[in-house]
C-alpha positions in Angstrom: -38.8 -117.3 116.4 -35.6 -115.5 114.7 -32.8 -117.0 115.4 -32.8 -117.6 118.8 -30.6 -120.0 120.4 -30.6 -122.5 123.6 -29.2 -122.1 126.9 -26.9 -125.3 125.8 -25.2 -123.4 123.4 -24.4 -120.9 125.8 -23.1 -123.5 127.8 -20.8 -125.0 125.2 -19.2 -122.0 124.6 -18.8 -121.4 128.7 -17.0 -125.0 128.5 -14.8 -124.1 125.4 -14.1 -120.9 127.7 -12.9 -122.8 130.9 -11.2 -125.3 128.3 -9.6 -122.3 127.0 -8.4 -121.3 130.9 -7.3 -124.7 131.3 -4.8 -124.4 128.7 -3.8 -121.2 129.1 -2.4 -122.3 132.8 -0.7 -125.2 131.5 1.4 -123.2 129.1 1.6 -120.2 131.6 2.9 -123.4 133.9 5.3 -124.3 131.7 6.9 -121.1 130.8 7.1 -119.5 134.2 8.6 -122.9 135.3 12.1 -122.7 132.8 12.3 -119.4 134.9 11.9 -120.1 138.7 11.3 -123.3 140.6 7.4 -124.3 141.3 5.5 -126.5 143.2 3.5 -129.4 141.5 0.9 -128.5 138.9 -2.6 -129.7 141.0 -1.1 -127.4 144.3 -2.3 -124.9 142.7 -5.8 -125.9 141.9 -7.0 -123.2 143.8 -6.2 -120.5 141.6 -7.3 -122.3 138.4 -10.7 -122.9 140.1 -11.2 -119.2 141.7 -10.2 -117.6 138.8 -12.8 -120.0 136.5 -15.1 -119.0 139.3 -15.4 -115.4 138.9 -14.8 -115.3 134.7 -17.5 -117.6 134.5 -19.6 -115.5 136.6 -18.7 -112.1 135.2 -19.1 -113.1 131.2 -22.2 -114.7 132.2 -23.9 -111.7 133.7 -22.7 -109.9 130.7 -23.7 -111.9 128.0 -20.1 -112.9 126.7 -21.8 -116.4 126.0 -24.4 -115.1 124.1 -22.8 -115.3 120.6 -25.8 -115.4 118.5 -27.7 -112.3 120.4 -27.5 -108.9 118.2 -25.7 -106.8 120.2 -23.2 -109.1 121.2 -20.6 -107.6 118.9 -21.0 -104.2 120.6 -18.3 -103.2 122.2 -16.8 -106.4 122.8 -12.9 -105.8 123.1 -14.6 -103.3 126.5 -16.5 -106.2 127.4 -13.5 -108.7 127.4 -11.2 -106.2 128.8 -13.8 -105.4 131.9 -14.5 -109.0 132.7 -10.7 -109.9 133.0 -10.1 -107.3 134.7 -12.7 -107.8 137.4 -12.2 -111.6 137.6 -8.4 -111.2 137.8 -8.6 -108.4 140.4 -10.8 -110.4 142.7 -9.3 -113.8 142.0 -6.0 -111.8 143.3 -7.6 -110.9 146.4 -8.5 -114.4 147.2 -5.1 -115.9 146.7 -3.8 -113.1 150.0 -5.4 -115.2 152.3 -4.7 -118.8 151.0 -1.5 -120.9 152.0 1.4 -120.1 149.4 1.5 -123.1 148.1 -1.3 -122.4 146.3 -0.3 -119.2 144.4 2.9 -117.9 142.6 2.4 -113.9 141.5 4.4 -114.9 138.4 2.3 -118.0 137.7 -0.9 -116.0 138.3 0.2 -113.0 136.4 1.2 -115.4 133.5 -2.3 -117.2 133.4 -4.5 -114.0 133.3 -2.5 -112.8 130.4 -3.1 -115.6 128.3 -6.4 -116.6 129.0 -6.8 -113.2 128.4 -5.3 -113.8 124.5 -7.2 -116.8 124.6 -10.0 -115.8 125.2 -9.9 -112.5 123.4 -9.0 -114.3 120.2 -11.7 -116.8 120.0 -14.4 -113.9 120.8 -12.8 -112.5 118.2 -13.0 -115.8 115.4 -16.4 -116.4 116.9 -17.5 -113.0 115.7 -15.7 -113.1 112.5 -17.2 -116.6 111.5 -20.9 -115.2 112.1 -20.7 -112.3 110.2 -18.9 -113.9 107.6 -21.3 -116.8 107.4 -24.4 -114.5 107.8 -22.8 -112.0 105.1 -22.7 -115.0 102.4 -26.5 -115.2 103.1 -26.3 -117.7 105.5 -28.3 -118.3 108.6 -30.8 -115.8 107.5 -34.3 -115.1 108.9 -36.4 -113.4 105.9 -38.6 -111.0 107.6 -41.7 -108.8 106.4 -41.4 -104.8 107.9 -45.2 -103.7 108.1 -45.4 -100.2 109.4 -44.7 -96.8 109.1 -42.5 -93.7 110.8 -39.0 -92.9 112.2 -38.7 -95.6 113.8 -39.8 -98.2 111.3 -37.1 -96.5 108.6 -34.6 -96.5 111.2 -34.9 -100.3 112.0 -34.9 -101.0 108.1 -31.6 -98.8 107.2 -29.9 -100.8 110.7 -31.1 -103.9 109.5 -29.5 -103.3 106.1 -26.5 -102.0 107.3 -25.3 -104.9 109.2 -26.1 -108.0 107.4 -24.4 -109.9 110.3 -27.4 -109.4 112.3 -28.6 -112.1 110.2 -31.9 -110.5 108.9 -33.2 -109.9 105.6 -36.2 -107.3 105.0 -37.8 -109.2 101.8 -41.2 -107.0 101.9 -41.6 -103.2 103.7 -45.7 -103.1 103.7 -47.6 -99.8 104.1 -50.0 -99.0 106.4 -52.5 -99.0 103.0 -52.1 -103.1 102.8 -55.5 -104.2 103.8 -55.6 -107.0 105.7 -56.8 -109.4 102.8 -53.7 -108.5 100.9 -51.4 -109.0 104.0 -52.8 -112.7 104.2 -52.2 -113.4 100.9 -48.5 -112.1 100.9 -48.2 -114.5 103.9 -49.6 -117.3 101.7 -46.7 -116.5 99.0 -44.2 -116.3 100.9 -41.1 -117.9 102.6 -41.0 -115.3 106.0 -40.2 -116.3 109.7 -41.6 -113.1 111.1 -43.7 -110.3 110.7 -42.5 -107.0 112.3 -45.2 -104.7 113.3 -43.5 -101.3 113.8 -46.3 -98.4 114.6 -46.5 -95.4 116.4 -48.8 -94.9 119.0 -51.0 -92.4 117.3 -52.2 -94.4 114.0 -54.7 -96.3 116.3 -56.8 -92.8 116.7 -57.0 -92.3 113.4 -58.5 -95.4 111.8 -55.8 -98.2 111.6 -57.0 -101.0 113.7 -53.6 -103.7 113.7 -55.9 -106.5 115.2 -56.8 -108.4 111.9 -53.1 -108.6 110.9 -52.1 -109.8 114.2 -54.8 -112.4 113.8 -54.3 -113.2 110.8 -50.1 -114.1 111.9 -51.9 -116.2 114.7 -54.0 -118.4 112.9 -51.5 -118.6 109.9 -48.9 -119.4 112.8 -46.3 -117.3 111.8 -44.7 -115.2 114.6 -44.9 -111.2 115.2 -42.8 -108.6 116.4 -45.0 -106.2 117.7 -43.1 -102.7 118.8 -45.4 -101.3 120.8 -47.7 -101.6 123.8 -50.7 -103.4 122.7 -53.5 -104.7 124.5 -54.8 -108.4 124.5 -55.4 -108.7 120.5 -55.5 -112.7 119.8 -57.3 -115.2 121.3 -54.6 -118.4 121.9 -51.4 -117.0 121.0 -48.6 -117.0 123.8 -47.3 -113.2 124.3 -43.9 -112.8 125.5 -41.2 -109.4 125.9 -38.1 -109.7 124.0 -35.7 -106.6 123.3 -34.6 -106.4 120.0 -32.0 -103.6 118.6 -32.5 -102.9 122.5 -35.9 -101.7 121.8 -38.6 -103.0 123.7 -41.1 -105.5 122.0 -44.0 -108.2 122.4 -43.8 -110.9 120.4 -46.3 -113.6 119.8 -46.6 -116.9 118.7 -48.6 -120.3 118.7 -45.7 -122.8 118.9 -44.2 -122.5 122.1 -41.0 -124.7 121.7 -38.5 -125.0 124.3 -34.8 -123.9 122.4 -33.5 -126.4 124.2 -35.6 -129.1 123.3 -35.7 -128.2 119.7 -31.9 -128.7 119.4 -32.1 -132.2 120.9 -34.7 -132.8 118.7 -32.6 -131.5 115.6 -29.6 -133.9 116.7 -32.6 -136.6 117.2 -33.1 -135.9 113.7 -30.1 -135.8 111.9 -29.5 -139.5 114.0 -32.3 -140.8 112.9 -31.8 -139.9 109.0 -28.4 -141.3 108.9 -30.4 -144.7 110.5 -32.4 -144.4 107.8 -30.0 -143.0 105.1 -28.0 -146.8 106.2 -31.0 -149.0 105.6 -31.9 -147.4 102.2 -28.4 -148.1 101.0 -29.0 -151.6 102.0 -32.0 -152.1 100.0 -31.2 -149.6 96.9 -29.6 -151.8 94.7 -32.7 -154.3 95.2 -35.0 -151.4 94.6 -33.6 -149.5 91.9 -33.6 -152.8 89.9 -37.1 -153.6 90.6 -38.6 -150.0 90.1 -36.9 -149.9 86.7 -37.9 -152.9 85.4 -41.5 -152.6 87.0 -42.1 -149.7 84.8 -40.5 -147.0 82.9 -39.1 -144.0 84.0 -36.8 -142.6 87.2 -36.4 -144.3 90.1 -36.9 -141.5 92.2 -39.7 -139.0 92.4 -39.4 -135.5 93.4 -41.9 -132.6 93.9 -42.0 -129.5 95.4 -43.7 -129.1 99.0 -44.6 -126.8 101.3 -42.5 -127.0 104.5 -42.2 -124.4 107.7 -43.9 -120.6 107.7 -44.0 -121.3 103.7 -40.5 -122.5 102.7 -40.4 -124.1 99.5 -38.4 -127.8 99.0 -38.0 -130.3 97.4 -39.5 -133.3 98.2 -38.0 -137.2 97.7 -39.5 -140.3 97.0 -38.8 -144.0 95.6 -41.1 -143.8 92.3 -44.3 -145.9 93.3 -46.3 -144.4 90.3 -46.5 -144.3 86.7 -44.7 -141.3 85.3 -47.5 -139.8 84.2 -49.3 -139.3 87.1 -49.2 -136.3 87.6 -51.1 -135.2 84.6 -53.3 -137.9 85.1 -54.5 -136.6 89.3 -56.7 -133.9 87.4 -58.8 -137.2 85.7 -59.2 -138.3 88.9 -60.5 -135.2 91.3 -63.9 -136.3 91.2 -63.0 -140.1 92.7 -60.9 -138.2 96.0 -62.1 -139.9 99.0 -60.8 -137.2 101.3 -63.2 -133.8 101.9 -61.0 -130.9 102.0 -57.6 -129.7 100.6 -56.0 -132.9 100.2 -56.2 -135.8 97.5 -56.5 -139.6 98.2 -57.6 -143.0 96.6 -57.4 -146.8 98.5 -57.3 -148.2 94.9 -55.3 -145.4 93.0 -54.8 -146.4 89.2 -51.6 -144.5 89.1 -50.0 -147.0 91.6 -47.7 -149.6 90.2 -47.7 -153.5 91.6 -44.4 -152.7 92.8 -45.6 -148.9 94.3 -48.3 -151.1 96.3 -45.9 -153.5 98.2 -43.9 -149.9 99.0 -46.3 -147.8 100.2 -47.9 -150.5 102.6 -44.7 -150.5 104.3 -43.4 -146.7 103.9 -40.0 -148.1 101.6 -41.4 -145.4 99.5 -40.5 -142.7 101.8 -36.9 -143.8 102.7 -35.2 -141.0 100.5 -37.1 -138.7 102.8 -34.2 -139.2 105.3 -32.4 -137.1 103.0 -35.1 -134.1 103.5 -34.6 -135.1 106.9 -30.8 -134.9 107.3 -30.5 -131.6 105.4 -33.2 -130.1 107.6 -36.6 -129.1 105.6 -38.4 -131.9 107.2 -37.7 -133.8 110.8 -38.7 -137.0 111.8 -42.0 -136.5 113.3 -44.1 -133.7 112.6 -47.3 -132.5 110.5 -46.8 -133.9 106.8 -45.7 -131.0 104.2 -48.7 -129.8 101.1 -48.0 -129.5 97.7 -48.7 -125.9 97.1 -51.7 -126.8 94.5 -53.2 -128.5 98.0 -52.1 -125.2 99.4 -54.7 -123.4 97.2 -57.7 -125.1 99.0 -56.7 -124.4 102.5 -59.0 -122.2 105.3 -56.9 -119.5 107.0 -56.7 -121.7 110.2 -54.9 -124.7 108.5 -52.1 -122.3 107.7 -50.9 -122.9 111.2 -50.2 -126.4 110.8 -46.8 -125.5 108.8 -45.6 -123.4 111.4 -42.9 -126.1 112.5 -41.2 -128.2 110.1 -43.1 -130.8 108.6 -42.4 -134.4 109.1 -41.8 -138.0 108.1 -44.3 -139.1 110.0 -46.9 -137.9 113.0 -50.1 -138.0 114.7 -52.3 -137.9 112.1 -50.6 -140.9 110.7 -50.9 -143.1 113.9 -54.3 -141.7 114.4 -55.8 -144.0 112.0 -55.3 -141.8 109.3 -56.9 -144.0 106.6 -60.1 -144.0 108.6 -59.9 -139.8 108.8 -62.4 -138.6 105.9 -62.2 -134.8 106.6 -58.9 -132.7 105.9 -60.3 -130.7 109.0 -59.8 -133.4 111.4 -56.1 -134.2 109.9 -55.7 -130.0 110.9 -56.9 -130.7 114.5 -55.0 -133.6 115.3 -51.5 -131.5 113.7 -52.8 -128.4 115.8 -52.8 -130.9 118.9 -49.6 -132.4 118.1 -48.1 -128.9 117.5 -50.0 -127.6 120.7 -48.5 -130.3 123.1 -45.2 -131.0 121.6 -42.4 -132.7 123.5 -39.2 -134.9 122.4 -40.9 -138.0 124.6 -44.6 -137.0 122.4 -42.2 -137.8 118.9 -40.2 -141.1 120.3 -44.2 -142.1 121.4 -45.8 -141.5 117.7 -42.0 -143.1 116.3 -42.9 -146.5 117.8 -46.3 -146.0 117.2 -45.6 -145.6 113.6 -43.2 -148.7 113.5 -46.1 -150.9 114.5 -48.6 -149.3 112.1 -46.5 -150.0 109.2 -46.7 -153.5 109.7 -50.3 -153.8 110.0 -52.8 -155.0 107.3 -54.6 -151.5 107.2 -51.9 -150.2 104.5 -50.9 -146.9 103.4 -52.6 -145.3 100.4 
């Protein structure tokens, strides 16, 4: 989904908040004490932790933490102003009843000014950075706008006007795109949504949005839908979501907790630089055996097909003659596999050295680098070539609706036993379908111990 972030980044921010409290008492402490005598720092804990109470409670409810939402710019200077005020009105009331030696007018008067700077300030850097970083076309979600009327022109010209929302409208299809075309635009393209914006009233006169909608859902790829619709797909999860502060459905087939998928993203980037480490150990050995094995680069590169269509590039320790590329078409006939994918136990192309690599993955360690700069993870369903792309059956789209991986179940399900590309699909629908960060440590140590058995890669 676009751009949607965790509740943990929320609660970074709320601790960089109370951080920012924290120091804005101690250098509130420190001025007010050059100008009149105060008790020790800690008696006046109380004041600190009421007045953290209530901040934290009023930017909560109002979405202060909620940096990457698109309406948290609006307004927010109000929003600030509002939430100091009501935190430091209330945390004033409280310190009337409590001891004096827990509150100096001063002192408190002091600490809700500049946490009041503080905080105002990084709101303010925090927006800044975003729209500067989404302005340079970064952290952008490519989107396609399918649909017609005032309200689908008015989303398109908002959209464009505030490229710090971080979208970008790459197609605007008509109402006149049959649904054959629609699929193959979703073939072609690199898009992380599909926004359905139709009025009411084109349903009575023909236009049935049910084949696009299915056609998103077996492809995987999510849709915006803005407007009531009835039950339209047959697996796909439906949840609301408000979205310029319109109303929408959206639906999708891989229900990932946010949460989860950032641990799994810092799983990842771990687990490259672990792997990044081991092939600078064994480079120099490598790169002098691949070039004297046979001629031609050490490393191999071609271009894959990673999540809701993104092109890459992928990496590789050579394990191949150079020409084999050319040479895959001379050797269709001899596949082994049924379907859109291309395999042979005793490939011709393969070097003696290529062999020895690929029966114990070496030839995937550059990988890591795919890994760390996040178009593949660590576990995950393994990425096409777009000629393999060609070949596939609607339904096997939806196996590159999460980013592909180094390894995953397919590969510790036997996968040199599995004869049908079909049954490779299943078993990455199942892993998609039932994902959790204990499934990829599982199918991690699962792989380990494959690579080490005699049944080698191929």
């Amino acid at each position: 989904m676009l751009k949607e972030h965790p509740s943990f980044v929320k609660q970074a921010i709320a601790a960089l908040d109370c951080a920012l409290i924290l120091a804005a008492f101690a250098l509130s402490y420190s001025i007010v004490g050059r100008l009149k005598p105060l008790s020790d720092a800690v008696d006046y804990w109380f004041m600190v932790v009421g007045f953290i109470g209530f901040y934290l409670y009023f930017a909560w409810t109002r979405q202060l933490f909620s940096v990457l939402q698109f309406n948290w710019t609006t307004r927010l200077s109000w929003r600030v102003v509002m939430i100091f005020l009501s935190a430091g009105v209330l945390g004033a009331s409280i310190l009337y009843v409590v001891p004096d030696k827990f509150h100096s007018r001063t002192l408190y008067l002091f600490f809700a000014g500049i946490s009041f700077v503080f905080i105002g300030t990084e709101k303010f850097l925090l927006r800044l950075f975003f729209s500067q970083l989404r302005r340079r076309n970064r952290n952008i979600s490519p989107l396609i706008l399918f649909g017609r009327g005032r309200q689908a022109a008015q989303m398109c010209q908002e959209m464009r006007s505030h490229p710090e929302w971080g979208f970008r409208v790459t197609r605007i299809l008509d109402l006149k795109t049959t649904p054959a075309q629609f699929e193959d635009i979703l073939k072609k393209n690199y898009v992380e949504e599909v926004f359905f914006c139709l009025p009411r009233q084109i349903t009575k006169s023909g236009f049935i949005v049910d084949p696009y909608l299915q056609i998103c859902e077996e492809m995987g790829r999510p849709a915006r839908v803005f407007l009531n619709l009835l039950d339209s797909t047959r697996f796909a999860s439906w949840k609301y979501h408000k979205f310029l502060e319109r109303p929408t459905l959206i639906s999708h087939t891989v229900e990932l907790d946010p949460d989860q998928v950032l641990f799994k993203r810092i799983f990842d980037i771990a687990g490259a630089f672990v792997g990044l480490s081991i092939m600078a150990v064994l480079f120099p050995f490598l790169f002098a055996a691949i070039k004297l094995g046979s001629p031609g680069p050490v490393f191999f590169t071609q271009e894959r097909v990673g999540r809701n269509g993104k092109r890459f590039l992928i990496y590789k320790f050579r394990s191949m003659i150079v020409e084999a590329e050319e040479q895959k078409l001379l050797l269709l006939d001899k596949n082994e596999l049924r379907g859109a994918v291309f395999k042979i136990r005793d490939d011709p192309r393969v070097t003696s050295l290529g062999r020895f690599m690929r029966k114990f993955s070496i030839d995937e360690l550059p990988q890591f680098f795919n890994v760390l700069r996040g178009d593949m993870s660590l576990v995950g369903t393994r990425p096409p070539t777009p000629d393999e792309m060609r070949n596939y059956q609607k339904w096997h789209y939806r196996r590159m609706s999460i980013r592909p991986g180094l390894t995953g179940l397919w590969q510790v399900s036997g996968r040199n036993r599995i004869q049908d590309f079909n049954d490779i699909v299943k078993l990455d629908l199942k892993y998609i379908d039932s994902w959790s960060m204990w499934l990829d440590i599982k199918i991690l140590f699962k792989t380990l111990f494959v690579i080490f058995q005699r049944d080698a890669a191929y």
